[in-house]
C-alpha positions as CSV (number, residue, x, y, z in Angstrom):
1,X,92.5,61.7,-14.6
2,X,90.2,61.0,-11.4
3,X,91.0,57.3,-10.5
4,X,89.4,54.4,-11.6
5,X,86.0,54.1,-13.0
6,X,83.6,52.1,-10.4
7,X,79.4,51.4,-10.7
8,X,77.0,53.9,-8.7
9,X,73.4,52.5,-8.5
10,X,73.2,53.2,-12.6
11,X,75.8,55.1,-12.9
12,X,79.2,55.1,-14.1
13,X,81.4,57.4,-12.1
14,X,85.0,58.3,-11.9
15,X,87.0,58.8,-8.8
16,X,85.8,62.2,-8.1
17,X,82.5,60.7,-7.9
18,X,81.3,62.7,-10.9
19,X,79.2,61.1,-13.6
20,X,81.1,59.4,-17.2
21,X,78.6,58.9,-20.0
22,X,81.2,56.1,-22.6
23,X,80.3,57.1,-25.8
24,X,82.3,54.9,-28.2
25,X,83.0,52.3,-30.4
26,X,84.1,48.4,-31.0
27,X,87.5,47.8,-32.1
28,X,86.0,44.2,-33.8
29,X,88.4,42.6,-37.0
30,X,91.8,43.5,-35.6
31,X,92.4,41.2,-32.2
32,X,89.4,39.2,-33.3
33,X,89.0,39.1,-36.9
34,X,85.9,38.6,-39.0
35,X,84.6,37.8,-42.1
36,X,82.4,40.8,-42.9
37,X,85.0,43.2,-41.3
38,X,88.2,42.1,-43.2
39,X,86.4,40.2,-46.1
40,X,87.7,36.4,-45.9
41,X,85.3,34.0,-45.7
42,X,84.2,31.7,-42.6
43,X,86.2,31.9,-39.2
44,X,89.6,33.7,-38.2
45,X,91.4,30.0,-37.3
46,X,90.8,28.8,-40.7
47,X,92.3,31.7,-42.8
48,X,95.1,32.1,-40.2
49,X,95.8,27.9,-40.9
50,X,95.5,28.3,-45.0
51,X,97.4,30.9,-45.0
52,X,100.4,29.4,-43.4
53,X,100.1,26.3,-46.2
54,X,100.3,29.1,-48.7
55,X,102.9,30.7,-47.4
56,X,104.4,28.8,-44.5
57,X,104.4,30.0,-41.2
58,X,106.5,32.1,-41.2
59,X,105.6,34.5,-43.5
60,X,102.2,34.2,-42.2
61,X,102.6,34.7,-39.2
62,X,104.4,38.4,-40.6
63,X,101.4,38.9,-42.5
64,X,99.0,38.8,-39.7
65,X,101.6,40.8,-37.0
66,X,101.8,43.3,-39.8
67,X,97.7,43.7,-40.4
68,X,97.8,43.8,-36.3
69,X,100.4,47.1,-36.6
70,X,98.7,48.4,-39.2
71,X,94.6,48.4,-38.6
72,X,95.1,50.9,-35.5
73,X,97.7,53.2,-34.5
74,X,98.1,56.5,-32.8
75,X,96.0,58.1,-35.9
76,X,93.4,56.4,-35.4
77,X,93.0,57.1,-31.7
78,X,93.6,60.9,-33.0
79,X,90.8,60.7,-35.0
80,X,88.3,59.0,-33.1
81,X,89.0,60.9,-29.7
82,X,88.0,64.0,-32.7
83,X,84.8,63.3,-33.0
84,X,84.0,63.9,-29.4
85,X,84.3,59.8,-28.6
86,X,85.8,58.7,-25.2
87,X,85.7,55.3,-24.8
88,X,86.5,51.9,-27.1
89,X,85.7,48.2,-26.9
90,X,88.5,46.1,-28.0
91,X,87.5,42.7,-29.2
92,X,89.9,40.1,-28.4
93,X,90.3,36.3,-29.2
94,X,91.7,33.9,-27.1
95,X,94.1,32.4,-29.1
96,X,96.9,35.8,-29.0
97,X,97.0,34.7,-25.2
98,X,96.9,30.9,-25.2
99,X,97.2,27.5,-27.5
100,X,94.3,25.0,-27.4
101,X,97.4,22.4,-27.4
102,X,99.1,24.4,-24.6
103,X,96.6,25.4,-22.4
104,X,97.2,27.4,-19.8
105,X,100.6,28.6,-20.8
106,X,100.5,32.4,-21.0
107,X,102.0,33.6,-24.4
108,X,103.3,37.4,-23.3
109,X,103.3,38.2,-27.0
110,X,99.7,38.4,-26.9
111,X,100.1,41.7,-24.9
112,X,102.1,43.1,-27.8
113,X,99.7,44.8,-29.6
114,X,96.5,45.5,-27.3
115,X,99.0,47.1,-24.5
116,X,99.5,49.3,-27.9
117,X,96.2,50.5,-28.3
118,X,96.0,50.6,-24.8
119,X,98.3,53.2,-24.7
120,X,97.6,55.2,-27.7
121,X,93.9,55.5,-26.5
122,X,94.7,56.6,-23.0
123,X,97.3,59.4,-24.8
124,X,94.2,60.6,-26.7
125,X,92.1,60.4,-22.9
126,X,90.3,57.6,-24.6
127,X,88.9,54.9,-22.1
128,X,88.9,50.9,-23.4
129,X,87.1,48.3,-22.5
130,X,89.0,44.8,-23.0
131,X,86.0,42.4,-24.8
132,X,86.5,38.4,-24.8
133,X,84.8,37.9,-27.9
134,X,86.4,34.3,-28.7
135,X,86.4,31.9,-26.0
136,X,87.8,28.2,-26.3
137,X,85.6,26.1,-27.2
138,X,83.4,28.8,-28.7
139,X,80.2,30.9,-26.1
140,X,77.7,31.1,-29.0
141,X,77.5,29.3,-32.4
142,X,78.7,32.6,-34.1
143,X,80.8,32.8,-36.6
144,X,82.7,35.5,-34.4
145,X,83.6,32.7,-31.9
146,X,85.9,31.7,-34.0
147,X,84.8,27.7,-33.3
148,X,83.8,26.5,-37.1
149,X,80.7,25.0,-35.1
150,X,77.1,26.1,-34.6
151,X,77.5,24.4,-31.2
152,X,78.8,26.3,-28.3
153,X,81.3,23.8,-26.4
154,X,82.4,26.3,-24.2
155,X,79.2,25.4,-22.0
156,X,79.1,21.7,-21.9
157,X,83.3,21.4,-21.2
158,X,84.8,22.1,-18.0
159,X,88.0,22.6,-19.0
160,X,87.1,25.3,-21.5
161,X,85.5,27.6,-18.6
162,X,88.4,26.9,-16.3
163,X,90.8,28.1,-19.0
164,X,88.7,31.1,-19.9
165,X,88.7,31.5,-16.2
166,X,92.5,31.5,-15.5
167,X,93.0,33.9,-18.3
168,X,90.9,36.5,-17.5
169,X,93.1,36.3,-14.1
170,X,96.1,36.8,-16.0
171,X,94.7,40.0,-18.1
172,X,93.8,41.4,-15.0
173,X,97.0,41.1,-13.5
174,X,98.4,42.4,-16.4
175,X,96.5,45.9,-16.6
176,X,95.4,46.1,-12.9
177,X,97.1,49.7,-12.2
178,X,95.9,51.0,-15.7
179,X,93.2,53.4,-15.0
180,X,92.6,54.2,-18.7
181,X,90.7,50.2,-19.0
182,X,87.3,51.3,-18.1
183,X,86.8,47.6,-16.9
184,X,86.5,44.5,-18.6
185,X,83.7,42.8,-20.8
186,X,84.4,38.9,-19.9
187,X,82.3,37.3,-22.5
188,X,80.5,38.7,-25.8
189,X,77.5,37.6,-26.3
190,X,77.3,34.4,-24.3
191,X,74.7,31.8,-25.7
192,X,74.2,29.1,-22.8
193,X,71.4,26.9,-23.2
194,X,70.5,25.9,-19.3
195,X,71.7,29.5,-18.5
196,X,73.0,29.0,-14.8
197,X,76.0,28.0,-16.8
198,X,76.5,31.8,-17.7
199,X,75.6,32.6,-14.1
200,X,78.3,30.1,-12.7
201,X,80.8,31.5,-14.9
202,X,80.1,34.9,-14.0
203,X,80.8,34.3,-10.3
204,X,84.0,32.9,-10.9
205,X,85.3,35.1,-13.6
206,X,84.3,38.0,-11.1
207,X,86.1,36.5,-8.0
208,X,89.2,35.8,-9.9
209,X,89.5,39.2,-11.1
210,X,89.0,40.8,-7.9
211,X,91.5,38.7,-6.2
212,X,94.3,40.3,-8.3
213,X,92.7,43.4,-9.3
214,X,90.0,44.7,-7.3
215,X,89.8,48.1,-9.2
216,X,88.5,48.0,-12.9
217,X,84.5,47.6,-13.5
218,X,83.3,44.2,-15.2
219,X,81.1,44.8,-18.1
220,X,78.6,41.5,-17.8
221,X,76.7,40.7,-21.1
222,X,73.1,39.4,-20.8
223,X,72.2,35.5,-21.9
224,X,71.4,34.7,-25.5
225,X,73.0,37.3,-27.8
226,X,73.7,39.5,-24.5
227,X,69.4,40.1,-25.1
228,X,68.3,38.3,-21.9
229,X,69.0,38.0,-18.6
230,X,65.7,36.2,-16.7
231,X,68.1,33.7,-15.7
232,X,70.4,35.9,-13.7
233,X,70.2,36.4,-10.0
234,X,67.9,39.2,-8.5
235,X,70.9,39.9,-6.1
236,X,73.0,40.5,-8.7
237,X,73.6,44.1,-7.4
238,X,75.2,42.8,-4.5
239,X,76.7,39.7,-6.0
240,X,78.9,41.6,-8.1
241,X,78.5,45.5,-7.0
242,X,81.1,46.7,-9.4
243,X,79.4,45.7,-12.7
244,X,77.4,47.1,-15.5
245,X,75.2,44.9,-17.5
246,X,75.7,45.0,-21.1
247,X,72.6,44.7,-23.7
248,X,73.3,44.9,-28.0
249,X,70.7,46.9,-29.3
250,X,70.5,46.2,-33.0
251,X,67.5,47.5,-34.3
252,X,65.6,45.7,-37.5
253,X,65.4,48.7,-38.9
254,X,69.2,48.9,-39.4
255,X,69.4,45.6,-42.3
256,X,68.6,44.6,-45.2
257,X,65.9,42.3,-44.2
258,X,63.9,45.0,-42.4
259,X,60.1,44.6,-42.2
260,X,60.0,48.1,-44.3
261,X,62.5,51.7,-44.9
262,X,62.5,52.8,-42.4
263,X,60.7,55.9,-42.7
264,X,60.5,57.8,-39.4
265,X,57.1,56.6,-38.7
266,X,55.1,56.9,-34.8
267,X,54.9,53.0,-35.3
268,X,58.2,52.5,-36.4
269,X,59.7,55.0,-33.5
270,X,57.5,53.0,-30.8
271,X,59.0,49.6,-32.0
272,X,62.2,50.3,-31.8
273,X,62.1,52.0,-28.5
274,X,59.9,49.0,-27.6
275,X,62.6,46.9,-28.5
276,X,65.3,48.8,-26.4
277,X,63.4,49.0,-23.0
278,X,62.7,45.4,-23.1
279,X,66.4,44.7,-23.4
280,X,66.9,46.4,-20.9
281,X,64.2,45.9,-18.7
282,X,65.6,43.7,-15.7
283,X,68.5,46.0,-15.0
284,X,65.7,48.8,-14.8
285,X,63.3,46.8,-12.5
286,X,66.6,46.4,-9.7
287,X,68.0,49.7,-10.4
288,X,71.3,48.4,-11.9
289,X,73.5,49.8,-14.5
290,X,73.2,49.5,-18.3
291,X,75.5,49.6,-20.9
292,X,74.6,49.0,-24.6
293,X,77.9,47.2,-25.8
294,X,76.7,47.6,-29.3
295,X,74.4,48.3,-31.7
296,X,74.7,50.4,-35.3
297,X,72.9,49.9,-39.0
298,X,75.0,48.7,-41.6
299,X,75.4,50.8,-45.0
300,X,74.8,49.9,-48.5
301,X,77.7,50.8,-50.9
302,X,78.0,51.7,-54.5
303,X,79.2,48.4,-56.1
304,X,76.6,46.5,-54.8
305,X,73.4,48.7,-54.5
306,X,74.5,51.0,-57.0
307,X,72.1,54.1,-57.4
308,X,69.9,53.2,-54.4
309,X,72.9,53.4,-52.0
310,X,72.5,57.4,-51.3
311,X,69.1,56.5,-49.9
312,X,69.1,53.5,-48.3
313,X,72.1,54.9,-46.3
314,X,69.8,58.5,-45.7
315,X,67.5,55.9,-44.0
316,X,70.1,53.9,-41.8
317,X,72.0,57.5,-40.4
318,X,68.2,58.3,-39.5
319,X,67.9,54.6,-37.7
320,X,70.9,55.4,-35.8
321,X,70.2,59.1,-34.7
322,X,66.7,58.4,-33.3
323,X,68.1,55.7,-31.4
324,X,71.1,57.7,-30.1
325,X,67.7,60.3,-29.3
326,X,66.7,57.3,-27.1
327,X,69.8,57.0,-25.0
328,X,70.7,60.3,-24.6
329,X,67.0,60.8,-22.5
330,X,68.7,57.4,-20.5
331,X,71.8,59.0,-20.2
332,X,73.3,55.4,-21.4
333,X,77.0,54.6,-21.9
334,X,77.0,53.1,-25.3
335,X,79.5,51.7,-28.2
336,X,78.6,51.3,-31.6
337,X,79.8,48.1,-33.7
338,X,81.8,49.3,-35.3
339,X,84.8,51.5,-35.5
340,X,86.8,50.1,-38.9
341,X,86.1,47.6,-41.8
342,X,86.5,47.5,-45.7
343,X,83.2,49.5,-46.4
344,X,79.9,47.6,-44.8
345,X,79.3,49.2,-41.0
346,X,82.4,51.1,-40.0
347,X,83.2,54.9,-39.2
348,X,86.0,53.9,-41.2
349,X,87.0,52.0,-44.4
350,X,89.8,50.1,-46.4
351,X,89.9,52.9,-49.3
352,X,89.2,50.8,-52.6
353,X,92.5,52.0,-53.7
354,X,94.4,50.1,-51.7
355,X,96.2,46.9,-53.0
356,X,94.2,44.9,-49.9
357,X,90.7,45.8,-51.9
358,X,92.1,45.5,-55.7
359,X,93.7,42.1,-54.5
360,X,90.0,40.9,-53.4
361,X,87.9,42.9,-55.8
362,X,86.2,39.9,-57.8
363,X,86.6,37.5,-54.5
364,X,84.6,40.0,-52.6
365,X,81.8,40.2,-55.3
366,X,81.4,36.8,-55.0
367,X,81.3,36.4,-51.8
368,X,78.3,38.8,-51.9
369,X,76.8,37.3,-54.7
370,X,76.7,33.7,-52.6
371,X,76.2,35.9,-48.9
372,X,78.6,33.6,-47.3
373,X,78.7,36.0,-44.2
374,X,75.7,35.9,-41.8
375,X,75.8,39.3,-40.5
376,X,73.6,41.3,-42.5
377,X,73.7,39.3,-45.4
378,X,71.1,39.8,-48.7
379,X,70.5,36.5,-49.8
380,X,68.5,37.5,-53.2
381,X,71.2,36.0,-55.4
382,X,70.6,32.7,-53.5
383,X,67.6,32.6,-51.9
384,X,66.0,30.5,-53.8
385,X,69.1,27.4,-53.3
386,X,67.7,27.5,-49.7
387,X,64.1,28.1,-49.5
388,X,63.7,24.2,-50.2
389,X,65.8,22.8,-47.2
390,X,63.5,25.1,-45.4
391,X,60.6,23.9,-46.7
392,X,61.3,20.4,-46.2
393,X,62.3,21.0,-42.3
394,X,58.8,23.2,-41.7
395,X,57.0,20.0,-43.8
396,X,58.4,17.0,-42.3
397,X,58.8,19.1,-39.0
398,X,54.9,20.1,-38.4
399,X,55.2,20.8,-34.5
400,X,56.5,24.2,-34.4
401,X,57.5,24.0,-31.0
402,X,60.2,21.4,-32.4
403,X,61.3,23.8,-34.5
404,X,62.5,26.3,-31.4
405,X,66.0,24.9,-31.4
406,X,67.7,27.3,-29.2
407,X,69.1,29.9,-29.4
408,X,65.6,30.8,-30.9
409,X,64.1,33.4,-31.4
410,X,67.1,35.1,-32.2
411,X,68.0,32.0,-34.6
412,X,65.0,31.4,-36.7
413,X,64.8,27.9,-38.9
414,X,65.5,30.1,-41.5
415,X,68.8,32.1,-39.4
416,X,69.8,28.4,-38.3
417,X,69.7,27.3,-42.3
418,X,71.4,30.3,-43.2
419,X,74.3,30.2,-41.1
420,X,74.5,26.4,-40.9
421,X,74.3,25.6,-44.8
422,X,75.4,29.0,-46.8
423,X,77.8,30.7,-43.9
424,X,79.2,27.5,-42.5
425,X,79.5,25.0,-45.6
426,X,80.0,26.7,-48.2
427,X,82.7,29.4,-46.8
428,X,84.4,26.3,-46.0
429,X,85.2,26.0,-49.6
430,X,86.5,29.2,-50.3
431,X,89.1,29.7,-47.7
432,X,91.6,28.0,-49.7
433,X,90.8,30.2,-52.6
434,X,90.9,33.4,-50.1
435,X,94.4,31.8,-49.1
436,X,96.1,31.4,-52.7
437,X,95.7,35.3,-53.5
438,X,98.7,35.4,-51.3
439,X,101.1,32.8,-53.2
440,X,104.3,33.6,-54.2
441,X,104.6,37.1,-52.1
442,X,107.2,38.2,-50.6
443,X,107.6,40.3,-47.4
444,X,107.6,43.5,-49.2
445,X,103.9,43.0,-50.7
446,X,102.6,41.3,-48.1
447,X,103.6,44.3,-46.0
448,X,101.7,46.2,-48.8
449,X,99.2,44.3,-48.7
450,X,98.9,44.9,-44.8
451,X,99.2,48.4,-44.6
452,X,95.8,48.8,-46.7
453,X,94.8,48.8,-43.2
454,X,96.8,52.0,-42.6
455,X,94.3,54.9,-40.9
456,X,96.0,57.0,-43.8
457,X,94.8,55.0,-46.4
458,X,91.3,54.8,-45.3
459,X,87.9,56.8,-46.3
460,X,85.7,58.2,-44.2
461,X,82.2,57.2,-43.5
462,X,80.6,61.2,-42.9
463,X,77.3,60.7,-42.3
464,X,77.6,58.1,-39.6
465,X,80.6,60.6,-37.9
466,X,78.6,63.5,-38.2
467,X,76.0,61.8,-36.1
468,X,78.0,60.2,-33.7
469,X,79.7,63.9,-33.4
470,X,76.9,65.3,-33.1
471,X,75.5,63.4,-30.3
472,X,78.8,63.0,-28.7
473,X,78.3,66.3,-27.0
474,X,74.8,66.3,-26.2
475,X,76.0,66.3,-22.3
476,X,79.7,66.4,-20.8
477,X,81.4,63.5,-20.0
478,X,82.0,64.1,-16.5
C-alpha cells in the first residue's frame, strides 16, 4: 500500500498522492453495543451489570468476550471487501479501555479484539476508521452513549474530557505505524449545548494525537448529531490541516415516520438533496473535506410488517441508491450505518435460526410492540400512552420558544417524550427480564448462544448489497 492516508484541500489521498474515495460501513453493536442492533433493551452498561447478577461475573464476562469473537471475524472482512467495499467504521465504547472507578488506568485487554479486526480488515485491503461512540460521561443524550441519561455530562465535567483526552493519546500510540487505520473519528455525534465546548475539545484531542502520532487523518464530527458546525472556527483548515469533517445524512425518507413513500418524486429528490448540501454546506463554503460517517434506511421485516415488507423495503433500496446518485456526482467518502444486526438496517443479519433469535423470539416482539428503542421506532401500538404527556407539556407550555430544549430541532417535544418516557423508563424495566433468559447456562450454551453472531450463521440483506455493489465501483478507489 501507498503510505498513510492524509487530507488534500477535499480530498482524501494516499501516499502516492492519488485520490481514495472510502466506501464503507459502521461496525456499530459489537465494541459499542446497542439496543436495536443486538435486541436488549436500554443501554450497553445496564445489560452488561444484570447479566453478571444472573450469571456472576464470571460467566458474564465469557459471554460478552465470546459475542466479541464471534460478531466479526476474518469472514466477514471476506465478504464485505466482496462487495467492492474498502473501508469500515468501528464503533468503540470507552469502557473496553478504561473503568469509571479507575480512571486513567489503561486496560491492554481492550486492544484484544479491535487490534483483531484491525488486522483482518487490512488482510482483506480494507481501511478502518477507529469511532469513539461512548465517551464518559456520555457526548449526547443517546441511548448509544451508553450514559442511562438524556443529559450529556461529558460537556459540563472536566474530568470527563480530560479522560477522553488522555485516551485518545493512548489509541494513538497504540496504532500509530498502522497504515491500514484511515484515521480516527474522536467523537460520534457530539451534542454540546454552548458549542465551543466541542471546539475546545477538538483542539486538544487533535494536539495530543499528533504529539504521538502525527500520521493518521482525524475524522471531526459536526455539532449537534454531527448536522452542524456554525460554531466551528473558519480557520479550521489550518487549525487542524489533516482532518475531514464528518456529516450523518439520514434521510426522512428512510423511516417509518416519513412525511410519505417515498416514491421517486422531483420534490421528494430536491428535499433530500436539499437536505444533504445543507449538511454539508460550511465545509463547501471553505473548501474543506467531507465525509458522510453515516447514513442508510432501515428495512421492514416479515414478522412485523408482514405482506407490506417486499414494498416498503422496494422503497427504502430506492432511498438509498438516489442518495448514493448524490455522492457519487461529489465524489464523497461515505459509510453506511450499518454493516451487521439481527434484521432491522444491516447488510447482514442474525439468521432467525439461531438459538440467539429463538431465545428472544417473544422478548423481541414485545419490545416492538412497546418501541422501547428510539432509533426508528413505530409507536402505533403505543402511541396513544403518550400523546397525552404531550399534550399537557404543549398546553401548560404555550410559548413555543420554551419548548426548544436543545438539542432541538433534531429532538422534537415529541423525540424528547419518546426517548425520555418510552426508551428510557420503561427499558429500564425490562433489562432484568432480558437478563434472566440467561439463568442457569452453562459455558457450552452460552457459547451457543454467542456464536449466533457467527458470519456463517447469518442471512443476507440482497437488495441493500446489490446497491452498495453496485455503486461501489462507480469510480476506482485510487
Amino acid at each position: 500500500m501507498a503510505g498513510f492516508l492524509r487530507v488534500d484541500k477535499t480530498r482524501i489521498i494516499d501516499g502516492d498522492g492519488n485520490e481514495v474515495i472510502l466506501r464503507g460501513a459502521g461496525l456499530g453493536g459489537w465494541m459499542t453495543m446497542e439496543n436495536f442492533i443486538s435486541g436488549y433493551p436500554g443501554c450497553e452498561f445496564q445489560i452488561r451489570e444484570a447479566l453478571a447478577e444472573v450469571l456472576g461475573s464470571q460467566k458474564s464476562e465469557y459471554f460478552f468476550d465470546k459475542f466479541l469473537e464471534n460478531f466479526f471475524a476474518d469472514p466477514d472482512a471476506a465478504f464485505f471487501k466482496s462487495l467492492g467495499l474498502n473501508c469500515i467504521r468501528i464503533a468503540v465504547n470507552y469502557r473496553h479501555f478504561e473503568d469509571d472507578l479507575q480512571p486513567r488506568v489503561l486496560k491492554p485487554e481492550g486492544f484484544k479484539h479491535l487490534d483483531r479486526a484491525v488486522a483482518a480488515c487490512a488482510k482483506h485491503g480494507i481501511y478502518t476508521i477507529i469511532d469513539m461512540h461512548t465517551a464518559p460521561g456520555g457526548q449526547n443524550g443517546g441511548w448509544h452513549s451508553d450514559a442511562g441519561t438524556h443529559i450529556a455530562n461529558f460537556w459540563i465535567h472536566k474530568d470527563f474530557q480530560d479522560r477522553l483526552v488522555w485516551l485518545w493519546a493512548e489509541i494513538a500510540k497504540h496504532y500509530k505505524d498502522e497504515k491500514w487505520i484511515a484515521g480516527y473519528n474522536p467523537m460520534n455525534e457530539p451534542a454540546d449545548p454552548q458549542h465551543s465546548g466541542l471546539v475546545n475539545l477538538y483542539d486538544r484531542i487533535y494536539a495530543a494525537i499528533a504529539s504521538v502520532d502525527p500520521n493518521h487523518m482525524l475524522f471531526l464530527d459536526g455539532n449537534t448529531y454531527a448536522t452542524d458546525f456554525s460554531g466551528f472556527p473558519d480557520d479550521a483548515g489550518t487549525r487542524w490541516p489533516n482532518a475531514a469533517y464528518a456529516i450523518h445524512d439520514y434521510s426522512v425518507y428512510g423511516f417509518p415516520d416519513a412525511p410519505e413513500p417515498y416514491a421517486r418524486t422531483e420534490e421528494q429528490r430536491r428535499r433530500m438533496g436539499r437536505s444533504y448540501e445543507k449538511k454539508r454546506a460550511w465545509m463547501d463554503e471553505r473548501g474543506l473535506c467531507v465525509w458522510n460517517g453515516e447514513w442508510g434506511p432501515v428495512y421492514a421485516r416479515k414478522e412485523y410488517e408482514g405482506d407490506a415488507m417486499e414494498e416498503i423495503n422496494e422503497r427504502r433500496y430506492n432511498v438509498l441508491n438516489d442518495q448514493l446518485e448524490l455522492y457519487a456526482k461529489d465524489r464523497l467518502s461515505w459509510s453506511i450505518w450499518l454493516y451487521k444486526d439481527i434484521g432491522f438496517q444491516g447488510m447482514v443479519h442474525v439468521s432467525h435460526e439461531t438459538a440467539y433469535m429463538e431465545l428472544f423470539k417473544d422478548f423481541l416482539q414485545k419490545k416492538y410492540r412497546l418501541a422501547v428503542d428510539s432509533w426508528g421506532a413505530d409507536d402505533k401500538f403505543v402511541r396513544d400512552v403518550y400523546r397525552p404527556i404531550m399534550q399537557l407539556i404543549k398546553d401548560d407550555v404555550p410559548n413555543e420558544e420554551h419548548r426548544k430544549l436543545y438539542p432541538f430541532p433534531v429532538w422534537t417535544v415529541e423525540g424528547r417524550v419518546a426517548r425520555l418516557a418510552r426508551c428510557m423508563l420503561i427499558s429500564e424495566f425490562l433489562v432484568r427480564e432480558w437478563a434472566e433468559h440467561f439463568k442457569g447456562m452453562s459455558e457450552e450454551q452460552l457459547d451457543r448462544i454467542a456464536e449466533s453472531f457467527k458470519f456463517e450463521n447469518c442471512a443476507k440483506r440482497e437488495g441493500l448489497n446489490k446497491v452498495l455493489r453496485d455503486h461501489a465501483h462507480l469510480t476506482t478507489f485510487g
